[in-house]
N, CA, C and O atoms as CSV, one atom per row, in Angstrom:
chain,resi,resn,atom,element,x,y,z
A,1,UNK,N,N,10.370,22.218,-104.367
A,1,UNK,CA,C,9.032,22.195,-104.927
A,1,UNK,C,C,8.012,21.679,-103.915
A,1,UNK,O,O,6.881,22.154,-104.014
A,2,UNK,N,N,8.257,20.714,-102.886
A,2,UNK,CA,C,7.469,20.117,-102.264
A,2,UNK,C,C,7.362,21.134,-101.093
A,2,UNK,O,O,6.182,21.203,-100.749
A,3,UNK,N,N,8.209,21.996,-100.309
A,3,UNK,CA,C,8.041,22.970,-99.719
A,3,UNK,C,C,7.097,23.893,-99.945
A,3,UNK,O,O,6.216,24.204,-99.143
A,4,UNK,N,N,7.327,24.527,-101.470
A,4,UNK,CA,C,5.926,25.054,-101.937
A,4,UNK,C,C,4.657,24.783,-101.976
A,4,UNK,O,O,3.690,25.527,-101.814
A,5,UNK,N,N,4.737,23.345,-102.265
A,5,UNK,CA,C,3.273,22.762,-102.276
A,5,UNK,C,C,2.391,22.805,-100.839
A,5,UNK,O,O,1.180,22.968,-100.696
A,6,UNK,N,N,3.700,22.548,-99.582
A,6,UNK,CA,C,2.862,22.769,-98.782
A,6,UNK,C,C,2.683,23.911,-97.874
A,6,UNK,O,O,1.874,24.045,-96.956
A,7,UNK,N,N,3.755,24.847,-98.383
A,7,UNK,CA,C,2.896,26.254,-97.781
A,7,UNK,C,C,1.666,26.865,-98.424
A,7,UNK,O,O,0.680,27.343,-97.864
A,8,UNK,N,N,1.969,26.734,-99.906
A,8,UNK,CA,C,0.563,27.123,-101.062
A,8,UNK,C,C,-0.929,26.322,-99.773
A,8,UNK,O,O,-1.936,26.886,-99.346
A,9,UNK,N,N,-0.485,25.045,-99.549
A,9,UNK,CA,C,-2.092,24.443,-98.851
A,9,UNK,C,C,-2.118,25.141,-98.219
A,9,UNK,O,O,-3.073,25.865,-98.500
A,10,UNK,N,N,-1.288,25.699,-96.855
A,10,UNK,CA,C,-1.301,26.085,-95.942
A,10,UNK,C,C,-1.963,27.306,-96.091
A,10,UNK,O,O,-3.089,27.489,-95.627
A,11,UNK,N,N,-1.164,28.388,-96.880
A,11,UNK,CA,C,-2.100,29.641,-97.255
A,11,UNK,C,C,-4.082,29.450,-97.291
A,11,UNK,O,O,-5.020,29.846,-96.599
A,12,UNK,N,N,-3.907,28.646,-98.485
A,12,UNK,CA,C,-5.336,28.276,-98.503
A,12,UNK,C,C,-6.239,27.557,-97.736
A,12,UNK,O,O,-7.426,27.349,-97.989
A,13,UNK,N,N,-5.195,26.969,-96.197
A,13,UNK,CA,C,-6.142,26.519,-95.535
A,13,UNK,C,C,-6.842,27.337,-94.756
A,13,UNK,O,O,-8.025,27.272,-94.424
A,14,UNK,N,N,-5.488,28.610,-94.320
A,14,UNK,CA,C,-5.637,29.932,-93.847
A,14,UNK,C,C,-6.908,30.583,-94.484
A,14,UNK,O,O,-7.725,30.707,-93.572
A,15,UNK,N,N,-7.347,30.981,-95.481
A,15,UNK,CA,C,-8.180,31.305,-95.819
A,15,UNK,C,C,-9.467,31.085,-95.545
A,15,UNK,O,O,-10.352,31.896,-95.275
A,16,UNK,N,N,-9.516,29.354,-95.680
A,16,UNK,CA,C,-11.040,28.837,-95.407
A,16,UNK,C,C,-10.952,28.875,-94.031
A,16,UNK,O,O,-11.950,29.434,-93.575
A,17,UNK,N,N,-10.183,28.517,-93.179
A,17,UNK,CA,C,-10.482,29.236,-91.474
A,17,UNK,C,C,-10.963,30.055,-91.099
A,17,UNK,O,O,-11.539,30.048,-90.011
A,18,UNK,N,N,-10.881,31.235,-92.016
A,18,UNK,CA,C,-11.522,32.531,-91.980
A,18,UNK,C,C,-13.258,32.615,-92.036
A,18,UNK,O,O,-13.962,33.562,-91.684
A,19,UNK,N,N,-13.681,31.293,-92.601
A,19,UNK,CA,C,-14.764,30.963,-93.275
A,19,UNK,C,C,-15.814,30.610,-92.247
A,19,UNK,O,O,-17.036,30.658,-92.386
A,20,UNK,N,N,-14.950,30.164,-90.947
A,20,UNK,CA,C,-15.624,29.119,-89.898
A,20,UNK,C,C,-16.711,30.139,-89.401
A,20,UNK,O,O,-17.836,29.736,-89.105
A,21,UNK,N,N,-16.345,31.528,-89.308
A,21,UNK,CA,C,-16.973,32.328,-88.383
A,21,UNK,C,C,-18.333,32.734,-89.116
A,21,UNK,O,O,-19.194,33.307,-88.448
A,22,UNK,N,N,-18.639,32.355,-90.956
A,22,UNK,CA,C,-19.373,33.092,-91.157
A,22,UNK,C,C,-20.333,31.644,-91.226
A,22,UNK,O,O,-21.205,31.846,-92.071
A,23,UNK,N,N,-20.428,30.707,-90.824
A,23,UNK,CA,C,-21.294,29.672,-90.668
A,23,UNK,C,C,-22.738,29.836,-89.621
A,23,UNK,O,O,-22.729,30.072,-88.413
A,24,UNK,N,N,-23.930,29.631,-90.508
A,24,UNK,CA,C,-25.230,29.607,-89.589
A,24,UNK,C,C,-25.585,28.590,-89.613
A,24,UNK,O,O,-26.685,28.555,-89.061
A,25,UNK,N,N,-25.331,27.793,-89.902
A,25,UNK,CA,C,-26.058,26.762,-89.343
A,25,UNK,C,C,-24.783,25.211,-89.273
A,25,UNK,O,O,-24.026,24.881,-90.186
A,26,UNK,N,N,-24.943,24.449,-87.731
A,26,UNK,CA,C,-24.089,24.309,-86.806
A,26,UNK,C,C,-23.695,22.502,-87.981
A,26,UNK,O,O,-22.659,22.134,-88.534
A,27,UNK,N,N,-24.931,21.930,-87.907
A,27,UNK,CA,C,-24.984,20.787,-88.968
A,27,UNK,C,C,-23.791,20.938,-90.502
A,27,UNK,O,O,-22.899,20.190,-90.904
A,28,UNK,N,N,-24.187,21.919,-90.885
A,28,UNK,CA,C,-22.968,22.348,-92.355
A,28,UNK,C,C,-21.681,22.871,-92.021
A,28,UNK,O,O,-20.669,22.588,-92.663
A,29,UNK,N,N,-21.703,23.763,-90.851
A,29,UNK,CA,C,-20.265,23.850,-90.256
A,29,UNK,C,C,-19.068,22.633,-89.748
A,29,UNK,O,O,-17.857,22.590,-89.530
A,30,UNK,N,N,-20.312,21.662,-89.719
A,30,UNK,CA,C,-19.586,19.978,-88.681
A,30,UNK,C,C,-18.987,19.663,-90.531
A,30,UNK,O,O,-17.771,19.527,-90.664
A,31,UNK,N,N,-19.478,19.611,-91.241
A,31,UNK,CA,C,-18.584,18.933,-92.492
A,31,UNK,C,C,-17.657,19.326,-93.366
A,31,UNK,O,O,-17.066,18.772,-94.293
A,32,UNK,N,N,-17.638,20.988,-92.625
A,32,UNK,CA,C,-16.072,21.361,-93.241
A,32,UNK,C,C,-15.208,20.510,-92.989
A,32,UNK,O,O,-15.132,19.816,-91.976
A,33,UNK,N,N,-14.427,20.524,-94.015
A,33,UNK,CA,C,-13.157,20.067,-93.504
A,33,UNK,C,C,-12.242,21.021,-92.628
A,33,UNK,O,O,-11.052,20.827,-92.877
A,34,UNK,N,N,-12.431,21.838,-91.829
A,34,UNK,CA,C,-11.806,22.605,-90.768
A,34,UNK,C,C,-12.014,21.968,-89.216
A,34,UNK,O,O,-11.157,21.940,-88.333
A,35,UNK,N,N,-13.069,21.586,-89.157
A,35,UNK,CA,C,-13.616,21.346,-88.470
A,35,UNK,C,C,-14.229,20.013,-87.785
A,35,UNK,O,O,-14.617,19.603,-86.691
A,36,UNK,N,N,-14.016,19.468,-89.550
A,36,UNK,CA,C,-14.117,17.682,-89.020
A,36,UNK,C,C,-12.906,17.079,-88.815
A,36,UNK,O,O,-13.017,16.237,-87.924
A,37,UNK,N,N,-11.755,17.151,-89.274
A,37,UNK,CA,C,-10.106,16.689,-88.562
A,37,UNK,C,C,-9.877,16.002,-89.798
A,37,UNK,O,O,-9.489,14.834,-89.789
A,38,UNK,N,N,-10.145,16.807,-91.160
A,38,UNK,CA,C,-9.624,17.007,-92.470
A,38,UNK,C,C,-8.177,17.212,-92.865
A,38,UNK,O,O,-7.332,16.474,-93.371
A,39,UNK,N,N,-8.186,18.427,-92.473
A,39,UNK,CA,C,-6.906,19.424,-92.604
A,39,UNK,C,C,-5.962,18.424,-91.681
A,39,UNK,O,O,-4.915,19.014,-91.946
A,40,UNK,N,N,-5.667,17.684,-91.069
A,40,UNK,CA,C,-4.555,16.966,-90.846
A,40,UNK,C,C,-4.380,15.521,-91.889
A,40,UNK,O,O,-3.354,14.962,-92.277
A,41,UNK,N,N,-5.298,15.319,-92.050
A,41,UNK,CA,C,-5.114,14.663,-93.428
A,41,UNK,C,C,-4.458,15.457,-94.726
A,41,UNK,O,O,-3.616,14.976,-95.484
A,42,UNK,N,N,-4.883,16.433,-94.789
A,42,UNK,CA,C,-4.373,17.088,-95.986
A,42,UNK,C,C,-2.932,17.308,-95.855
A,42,UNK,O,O,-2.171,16.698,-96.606
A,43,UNK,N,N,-2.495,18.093,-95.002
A,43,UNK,CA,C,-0.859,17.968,-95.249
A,43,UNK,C,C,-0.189,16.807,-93.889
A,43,UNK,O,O,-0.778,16.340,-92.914
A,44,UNK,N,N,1.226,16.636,-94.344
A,44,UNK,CA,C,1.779,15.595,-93.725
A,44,UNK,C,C,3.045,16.242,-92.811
A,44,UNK,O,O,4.199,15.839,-92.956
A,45,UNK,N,N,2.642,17.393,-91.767
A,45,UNK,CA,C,3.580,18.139,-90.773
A,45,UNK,C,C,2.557,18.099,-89.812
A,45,UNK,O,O,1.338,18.272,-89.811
A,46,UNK,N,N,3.746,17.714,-88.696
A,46,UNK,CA,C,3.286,17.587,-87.230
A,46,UNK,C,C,2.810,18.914,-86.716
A,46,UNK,O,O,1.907,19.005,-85.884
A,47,UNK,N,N,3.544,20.105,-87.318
A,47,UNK,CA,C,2.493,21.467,-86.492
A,47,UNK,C,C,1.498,21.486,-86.953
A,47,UNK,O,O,0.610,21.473,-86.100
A,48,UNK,N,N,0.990,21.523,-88.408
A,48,UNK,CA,C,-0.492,21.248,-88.846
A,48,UNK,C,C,-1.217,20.276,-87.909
A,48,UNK,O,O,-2.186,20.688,-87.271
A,49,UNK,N,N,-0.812,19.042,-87.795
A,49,UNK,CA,C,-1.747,17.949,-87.083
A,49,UNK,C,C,-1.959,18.681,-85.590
A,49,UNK,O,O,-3.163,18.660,-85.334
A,50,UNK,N,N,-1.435,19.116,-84.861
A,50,UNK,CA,C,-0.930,19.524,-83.804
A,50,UNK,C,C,-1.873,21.009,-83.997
A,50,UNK,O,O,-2.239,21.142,-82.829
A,51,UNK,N,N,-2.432,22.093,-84.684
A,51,UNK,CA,C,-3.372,22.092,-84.839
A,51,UNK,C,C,-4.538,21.599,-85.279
A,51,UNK,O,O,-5.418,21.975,-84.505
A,52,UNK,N,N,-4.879,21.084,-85.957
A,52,UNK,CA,C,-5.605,20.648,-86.334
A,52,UNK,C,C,-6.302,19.371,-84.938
A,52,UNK,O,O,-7.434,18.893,-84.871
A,53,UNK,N,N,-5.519,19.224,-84.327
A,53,UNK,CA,C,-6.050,18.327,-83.026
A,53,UNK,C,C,-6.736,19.931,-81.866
A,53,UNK,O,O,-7.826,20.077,-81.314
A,54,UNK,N,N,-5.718,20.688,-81.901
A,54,UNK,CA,C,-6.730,21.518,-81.223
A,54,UNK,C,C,-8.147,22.128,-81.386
A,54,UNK,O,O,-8.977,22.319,-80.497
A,55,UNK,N,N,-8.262,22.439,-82.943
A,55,UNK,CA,C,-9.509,22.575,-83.844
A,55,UNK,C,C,-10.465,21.595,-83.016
A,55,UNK,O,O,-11.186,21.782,-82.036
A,56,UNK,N,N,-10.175,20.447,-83.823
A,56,UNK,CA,C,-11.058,19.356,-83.020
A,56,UNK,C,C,-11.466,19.377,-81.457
A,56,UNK,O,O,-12.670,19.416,-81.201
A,57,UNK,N,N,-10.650,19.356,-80.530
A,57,UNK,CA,C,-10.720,19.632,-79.197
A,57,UNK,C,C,-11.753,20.786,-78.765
A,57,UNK,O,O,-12.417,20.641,-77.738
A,58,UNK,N,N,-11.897,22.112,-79.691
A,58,UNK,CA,C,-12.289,22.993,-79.691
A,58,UNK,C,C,-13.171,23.486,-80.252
A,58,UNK,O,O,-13.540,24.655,-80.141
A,59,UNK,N,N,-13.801,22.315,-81.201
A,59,UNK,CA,C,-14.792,22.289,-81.952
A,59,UNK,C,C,-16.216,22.619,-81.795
A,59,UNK,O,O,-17.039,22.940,-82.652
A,60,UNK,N,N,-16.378,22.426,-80.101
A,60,UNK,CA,C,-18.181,22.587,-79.771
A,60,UNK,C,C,-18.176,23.562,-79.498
A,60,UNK,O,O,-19.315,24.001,-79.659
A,61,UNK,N,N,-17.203,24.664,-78.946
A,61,UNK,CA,C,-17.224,26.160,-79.027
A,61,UNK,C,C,-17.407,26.686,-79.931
A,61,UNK,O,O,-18.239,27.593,-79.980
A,62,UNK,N,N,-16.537,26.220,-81.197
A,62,UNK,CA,C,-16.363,27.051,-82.396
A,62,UNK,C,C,-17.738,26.771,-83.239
A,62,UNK,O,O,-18.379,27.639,-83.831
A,63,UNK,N,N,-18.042,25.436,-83.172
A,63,UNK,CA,C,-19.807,25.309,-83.712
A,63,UNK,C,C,-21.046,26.353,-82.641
A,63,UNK,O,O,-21.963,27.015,-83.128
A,64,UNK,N,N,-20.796,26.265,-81.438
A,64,UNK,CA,C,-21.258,27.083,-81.174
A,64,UNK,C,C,-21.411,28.549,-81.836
A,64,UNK,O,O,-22.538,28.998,-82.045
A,65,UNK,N,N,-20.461,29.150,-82.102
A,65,UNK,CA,C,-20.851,30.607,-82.915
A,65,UNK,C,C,-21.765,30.388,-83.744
A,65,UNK,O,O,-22.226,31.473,-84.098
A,66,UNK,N,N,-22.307,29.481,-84.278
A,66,UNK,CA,C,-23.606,29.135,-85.432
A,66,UNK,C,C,-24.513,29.493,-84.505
A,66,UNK,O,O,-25.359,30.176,-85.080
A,67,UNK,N,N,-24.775,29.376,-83.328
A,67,UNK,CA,C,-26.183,29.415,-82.916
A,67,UNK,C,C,-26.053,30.836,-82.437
A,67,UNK,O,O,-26.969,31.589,-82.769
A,68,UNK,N,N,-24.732,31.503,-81.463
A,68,UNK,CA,C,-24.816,32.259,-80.659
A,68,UNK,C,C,-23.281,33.237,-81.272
A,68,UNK,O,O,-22.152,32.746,-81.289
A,69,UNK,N,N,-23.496,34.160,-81.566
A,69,UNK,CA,C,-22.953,35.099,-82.678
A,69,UNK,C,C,-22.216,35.909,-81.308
A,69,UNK,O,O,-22.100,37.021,-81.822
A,70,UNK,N,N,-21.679,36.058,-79.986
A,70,UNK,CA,C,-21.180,36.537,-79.466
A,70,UNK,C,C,-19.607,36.820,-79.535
A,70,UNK,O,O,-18.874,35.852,-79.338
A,71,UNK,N,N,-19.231,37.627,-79.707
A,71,UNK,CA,C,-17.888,37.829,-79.678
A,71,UNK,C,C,-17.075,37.840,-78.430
A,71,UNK,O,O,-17.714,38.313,-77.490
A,72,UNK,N,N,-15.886,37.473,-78.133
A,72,UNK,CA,C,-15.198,37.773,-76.976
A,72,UNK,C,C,-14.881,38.684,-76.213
A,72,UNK,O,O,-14.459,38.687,-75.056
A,73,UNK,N,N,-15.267,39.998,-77.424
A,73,UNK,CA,C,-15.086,41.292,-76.452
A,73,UNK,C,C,-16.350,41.854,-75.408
A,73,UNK,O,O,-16.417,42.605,-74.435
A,74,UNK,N,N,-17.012,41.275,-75.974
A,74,UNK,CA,C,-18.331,41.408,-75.445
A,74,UNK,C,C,-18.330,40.277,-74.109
A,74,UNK,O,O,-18.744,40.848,-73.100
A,75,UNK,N,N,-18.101,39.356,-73.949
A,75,UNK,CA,C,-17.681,38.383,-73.095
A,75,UNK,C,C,-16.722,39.233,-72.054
A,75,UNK,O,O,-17.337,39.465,-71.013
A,76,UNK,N,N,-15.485,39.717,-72.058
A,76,UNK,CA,C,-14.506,40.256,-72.026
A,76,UNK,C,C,-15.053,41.432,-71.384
A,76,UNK,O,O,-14.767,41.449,-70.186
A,77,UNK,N,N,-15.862,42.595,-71.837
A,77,UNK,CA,C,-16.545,43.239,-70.936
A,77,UNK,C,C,-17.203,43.151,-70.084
A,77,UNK,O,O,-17.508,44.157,-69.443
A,78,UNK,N,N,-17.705,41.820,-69.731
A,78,UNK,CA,C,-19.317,41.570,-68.898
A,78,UNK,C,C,-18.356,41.156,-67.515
A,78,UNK,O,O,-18.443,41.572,-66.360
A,79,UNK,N,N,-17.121,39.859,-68.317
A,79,UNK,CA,C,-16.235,39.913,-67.267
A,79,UNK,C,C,-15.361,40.474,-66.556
A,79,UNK,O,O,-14.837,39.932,-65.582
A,80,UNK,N,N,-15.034,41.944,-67.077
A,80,UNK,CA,C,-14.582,43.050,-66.351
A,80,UNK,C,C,-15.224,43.776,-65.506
A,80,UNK,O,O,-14.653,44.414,-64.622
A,81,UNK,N,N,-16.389,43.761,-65.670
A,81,UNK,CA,C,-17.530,44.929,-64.919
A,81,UNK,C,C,-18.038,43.845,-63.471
A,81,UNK,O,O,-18.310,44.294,-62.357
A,82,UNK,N,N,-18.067,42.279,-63.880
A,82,UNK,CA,C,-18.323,41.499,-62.530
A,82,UNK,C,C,-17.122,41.236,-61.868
A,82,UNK,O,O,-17.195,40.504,-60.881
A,83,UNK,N,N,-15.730,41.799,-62.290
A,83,UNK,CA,C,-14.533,41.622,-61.357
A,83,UNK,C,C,-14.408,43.275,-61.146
A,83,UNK,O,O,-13.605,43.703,-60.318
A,84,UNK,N,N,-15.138,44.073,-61.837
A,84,UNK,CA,C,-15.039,45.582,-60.564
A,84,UNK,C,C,-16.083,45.504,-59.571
A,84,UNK,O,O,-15.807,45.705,-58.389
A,85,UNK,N,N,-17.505,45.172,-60.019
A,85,UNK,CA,C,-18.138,44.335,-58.646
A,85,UNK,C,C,-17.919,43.962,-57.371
A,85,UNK,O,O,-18.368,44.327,-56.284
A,86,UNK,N,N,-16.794,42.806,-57.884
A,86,UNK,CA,C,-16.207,41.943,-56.917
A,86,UNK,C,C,-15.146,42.855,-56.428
A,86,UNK,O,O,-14.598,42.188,-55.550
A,87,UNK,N,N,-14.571,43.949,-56.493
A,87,UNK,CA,C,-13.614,44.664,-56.056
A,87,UNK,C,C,-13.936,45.372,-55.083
A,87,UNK,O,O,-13.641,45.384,-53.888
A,88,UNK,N,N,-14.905,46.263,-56.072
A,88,UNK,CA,C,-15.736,47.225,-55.133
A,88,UNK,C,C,-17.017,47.313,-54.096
A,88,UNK,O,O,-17.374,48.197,-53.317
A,89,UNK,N,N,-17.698,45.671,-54.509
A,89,UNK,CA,C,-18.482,45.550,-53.104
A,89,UNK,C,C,-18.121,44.385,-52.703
A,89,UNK,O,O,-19.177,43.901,-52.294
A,90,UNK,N,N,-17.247,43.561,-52.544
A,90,UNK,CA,C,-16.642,42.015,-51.902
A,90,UNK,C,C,-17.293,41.197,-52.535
A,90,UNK,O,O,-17.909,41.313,-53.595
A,91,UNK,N,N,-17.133,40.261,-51.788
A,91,UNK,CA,C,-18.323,38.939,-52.288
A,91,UNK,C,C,-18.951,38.330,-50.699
A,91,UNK,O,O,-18.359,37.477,-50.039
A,92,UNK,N,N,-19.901,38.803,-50.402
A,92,UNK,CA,C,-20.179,38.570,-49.000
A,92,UNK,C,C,-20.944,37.145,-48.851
A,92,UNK,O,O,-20.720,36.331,-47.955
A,93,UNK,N,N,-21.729,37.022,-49.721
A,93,UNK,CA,C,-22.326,35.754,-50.255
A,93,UNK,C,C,-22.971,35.411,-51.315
A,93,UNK,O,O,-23.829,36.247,-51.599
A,94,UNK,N,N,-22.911,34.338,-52.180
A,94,UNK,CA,C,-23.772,34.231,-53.475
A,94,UNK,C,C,-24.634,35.030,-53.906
A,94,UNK,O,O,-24.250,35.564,-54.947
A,95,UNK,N,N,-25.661,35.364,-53.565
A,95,UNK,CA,C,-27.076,35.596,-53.314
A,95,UNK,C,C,-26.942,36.901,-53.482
A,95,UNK,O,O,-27.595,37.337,-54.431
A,96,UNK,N,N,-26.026,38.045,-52.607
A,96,UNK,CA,C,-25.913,39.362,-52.666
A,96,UNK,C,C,-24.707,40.069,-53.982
A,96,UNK,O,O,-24.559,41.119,-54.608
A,97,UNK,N,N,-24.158,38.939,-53.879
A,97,UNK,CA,C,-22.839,38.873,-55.270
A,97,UNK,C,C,-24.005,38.833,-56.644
A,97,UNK,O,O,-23.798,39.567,-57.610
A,98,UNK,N,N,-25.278,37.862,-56.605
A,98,UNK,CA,C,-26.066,37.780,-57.822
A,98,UNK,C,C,-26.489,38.903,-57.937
A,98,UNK,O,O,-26.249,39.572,-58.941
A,99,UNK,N,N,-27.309,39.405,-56.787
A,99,UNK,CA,C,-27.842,40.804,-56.930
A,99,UNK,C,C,-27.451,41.800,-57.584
A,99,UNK,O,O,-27.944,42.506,-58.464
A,100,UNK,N,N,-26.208,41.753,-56.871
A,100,UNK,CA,C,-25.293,43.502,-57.278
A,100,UNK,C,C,-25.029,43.087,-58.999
A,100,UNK,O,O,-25.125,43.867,-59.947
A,101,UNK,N,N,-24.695,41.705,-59.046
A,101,UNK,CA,C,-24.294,41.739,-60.966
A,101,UNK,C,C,-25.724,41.792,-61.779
A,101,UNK,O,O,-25.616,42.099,-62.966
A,102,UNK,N,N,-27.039,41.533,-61.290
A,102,UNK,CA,C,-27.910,41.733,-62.029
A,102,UNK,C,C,-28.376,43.091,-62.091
A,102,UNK,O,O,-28.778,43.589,-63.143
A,103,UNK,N,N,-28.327,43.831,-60.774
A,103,UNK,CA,C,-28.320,45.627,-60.726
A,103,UNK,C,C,-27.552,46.407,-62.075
A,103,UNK,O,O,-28.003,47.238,-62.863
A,104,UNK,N,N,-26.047,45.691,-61.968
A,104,UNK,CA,C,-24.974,46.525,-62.507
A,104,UNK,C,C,-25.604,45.803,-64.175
A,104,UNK,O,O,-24.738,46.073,-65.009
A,105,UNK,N,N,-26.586,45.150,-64.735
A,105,UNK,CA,C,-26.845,45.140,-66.220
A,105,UNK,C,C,-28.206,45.404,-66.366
A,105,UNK,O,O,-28.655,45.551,-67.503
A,106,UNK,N,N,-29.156,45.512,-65.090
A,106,UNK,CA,C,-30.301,46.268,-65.501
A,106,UNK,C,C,-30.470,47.510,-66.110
A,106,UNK,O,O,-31.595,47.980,-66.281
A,107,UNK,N,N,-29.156,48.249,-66.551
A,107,UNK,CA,C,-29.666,49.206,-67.026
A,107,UNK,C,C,-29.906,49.223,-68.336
A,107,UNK,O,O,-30.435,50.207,-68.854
């Protein structure tokens, strides 16, 4: 029975995690309990705490998405196109490395 009880939390903590991403504003996101180092209070297993410490650790990123709605793939592209850059014209020095990456998004 007590097994149940704490996968049932677990499910439902799963859920409200899901929740973090749809937060606008950064102040009401800080008092979830996802996010304030709740959820290791709530259940009593070391892999929970053990996330739940990374949450925390990881927290000014993840509040970040309140202000700045960017996704990783989008990240993920910008940093693919400045490592074909760097492939295809070197890196000869700062200055000409800035250039060519501000060329390659002026369009």
């Amino acid at each position: 029975m007590s097994l149940n009880e704490t996968i049932n939390t677990v499910l439902i903590l799963k859920d409200k995690l899901k929740h973090i991403w749809t937060y606008t504003s950064r102040t009401w996101a800080r008092e979830k309990p996802l996010t304030n180092g709740a959820l290791s209070k709530t259940i009593n297993h070391s892999v929970v705490h053990k996330f739940a410490n990374m949450l925390m650790k990881h927290s000014y990123g993840i509040l970040n998405h309140c202000d700045y709605k960017i996704h990783t793939s989008k990240l993920e592209g910008v940093n693919n196109k400045i490592k074909v850059i760097k492939e295809k014209h070197g890196f000869h020095d700062e200055r000409y490395f800035s250039l060519k990456i501000i060329q390659a998004f002026a369009n």
